[in-house]
C-alpha positions as CSV (number, residue, x, y, z in Angstrom):
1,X,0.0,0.0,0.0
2,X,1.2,3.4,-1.1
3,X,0.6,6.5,1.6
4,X,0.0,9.7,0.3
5,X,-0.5,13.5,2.0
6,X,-2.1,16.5,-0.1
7,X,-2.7,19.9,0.8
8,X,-5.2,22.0,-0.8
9,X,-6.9,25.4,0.4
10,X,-11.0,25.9,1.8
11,X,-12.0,29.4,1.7
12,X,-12.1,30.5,5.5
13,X,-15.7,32.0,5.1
14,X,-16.9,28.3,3.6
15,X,-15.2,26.5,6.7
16,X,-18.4,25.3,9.0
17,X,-20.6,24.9,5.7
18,X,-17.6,22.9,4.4
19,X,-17.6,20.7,7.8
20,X,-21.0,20.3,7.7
21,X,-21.0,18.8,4.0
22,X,-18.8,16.3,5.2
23,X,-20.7,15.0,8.0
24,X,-22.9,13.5,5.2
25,X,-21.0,12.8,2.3
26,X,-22.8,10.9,-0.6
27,X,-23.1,7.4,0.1
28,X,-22.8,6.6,-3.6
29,X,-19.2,9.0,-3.2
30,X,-17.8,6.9,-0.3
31,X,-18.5,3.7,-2.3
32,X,-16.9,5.1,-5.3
33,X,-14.0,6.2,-3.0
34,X,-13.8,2.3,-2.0
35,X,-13.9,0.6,-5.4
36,X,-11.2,3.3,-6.7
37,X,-8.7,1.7,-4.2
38,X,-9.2,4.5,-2.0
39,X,-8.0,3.0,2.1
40,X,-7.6,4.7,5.5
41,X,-9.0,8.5,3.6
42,X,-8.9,10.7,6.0
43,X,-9.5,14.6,6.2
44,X,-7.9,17.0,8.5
45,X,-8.7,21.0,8.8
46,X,-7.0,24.1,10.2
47,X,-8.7,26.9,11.3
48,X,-7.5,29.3,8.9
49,X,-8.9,26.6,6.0
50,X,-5.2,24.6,5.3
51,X,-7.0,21.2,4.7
52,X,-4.9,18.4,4.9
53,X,-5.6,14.3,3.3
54,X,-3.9,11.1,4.0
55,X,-5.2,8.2,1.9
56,X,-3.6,4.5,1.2
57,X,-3.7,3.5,-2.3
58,X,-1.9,0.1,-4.1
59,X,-0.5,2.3,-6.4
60,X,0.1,5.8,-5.5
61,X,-2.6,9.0,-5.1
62,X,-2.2,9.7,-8.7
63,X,-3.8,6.1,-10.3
64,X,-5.9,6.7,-7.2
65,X,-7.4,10.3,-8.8
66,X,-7.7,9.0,-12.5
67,X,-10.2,6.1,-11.1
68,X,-12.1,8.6,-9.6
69,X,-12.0,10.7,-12.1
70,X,-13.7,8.6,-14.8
71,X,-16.7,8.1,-12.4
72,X,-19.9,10.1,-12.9
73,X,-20.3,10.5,-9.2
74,X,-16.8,12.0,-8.7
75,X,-17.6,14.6,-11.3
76,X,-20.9,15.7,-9.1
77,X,-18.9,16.0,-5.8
78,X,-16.7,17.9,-7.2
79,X,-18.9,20.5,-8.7
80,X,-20.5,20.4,-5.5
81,X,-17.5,21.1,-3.8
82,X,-15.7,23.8,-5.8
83,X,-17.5,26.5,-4.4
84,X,-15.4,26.0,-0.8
85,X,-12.1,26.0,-2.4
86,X,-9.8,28.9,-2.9
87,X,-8.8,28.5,-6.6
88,X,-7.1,31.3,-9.1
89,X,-9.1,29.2,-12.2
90,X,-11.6,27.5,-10.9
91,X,-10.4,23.9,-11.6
92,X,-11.6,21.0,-9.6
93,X,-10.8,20.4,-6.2
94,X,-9.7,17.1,-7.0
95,X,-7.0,18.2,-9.3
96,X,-5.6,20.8,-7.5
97,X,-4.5,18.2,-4.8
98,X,-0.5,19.3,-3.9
99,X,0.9,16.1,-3.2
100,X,3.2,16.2,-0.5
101,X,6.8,14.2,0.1
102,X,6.6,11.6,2.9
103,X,10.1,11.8,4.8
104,X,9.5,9.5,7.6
105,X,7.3,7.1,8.4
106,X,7.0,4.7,11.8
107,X,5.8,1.2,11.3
């Protein structure tokens, strides 16, 4: 299993709605999430809106993304979720994941 960290940016006034949302993700999302290899997903938030994600994936965060990305459910969330994001083009959340380098890691 491959670990992986991203980083991306909510907008501070979005933060509670934001939380909120993710009390009650899509069923249909979190399944999707599962069949795409997606393990151990986890979200973390500052205060100030630094969001960060750990997931487990057999072959890296980036094979991870592309079988989300060709499912029709994915495509929803994301348009759902754009609006929370700080972004200069308004891409998709999901591709404006900045992947981070692991440099240590107990096991």
């Amino acid at each position: 299993m491959k670990r992986a960290g991203f980083v991306l940016q909510v907008r501070p006034d979005r933060l509670e709605e934001y939380k909120r949302q993710h009390e009650q993700v899509w069923p249909a999302m979190q399944q999707a999430l599962r069949d795409a290899g997606w393990h151990n997903y986890s979200l973390f938030l500052r205060d100030d809106g630094l969001l960060f994600g750990y997931v487990e994936t057999p072959d890296g965060l980036p094979a991870a993304q592309a079988r989300m990305a060709a499912t029709d459910i994915n495509t929803r969330w994301q348009e759902f979720m754009a609006p929370f994001f700080e972004s200069p083009s308004n891409a998709r959340p999901d591709t404006m994941f900045a992947e981070l380098t692991e440099i240590f890691h107990l096991d």
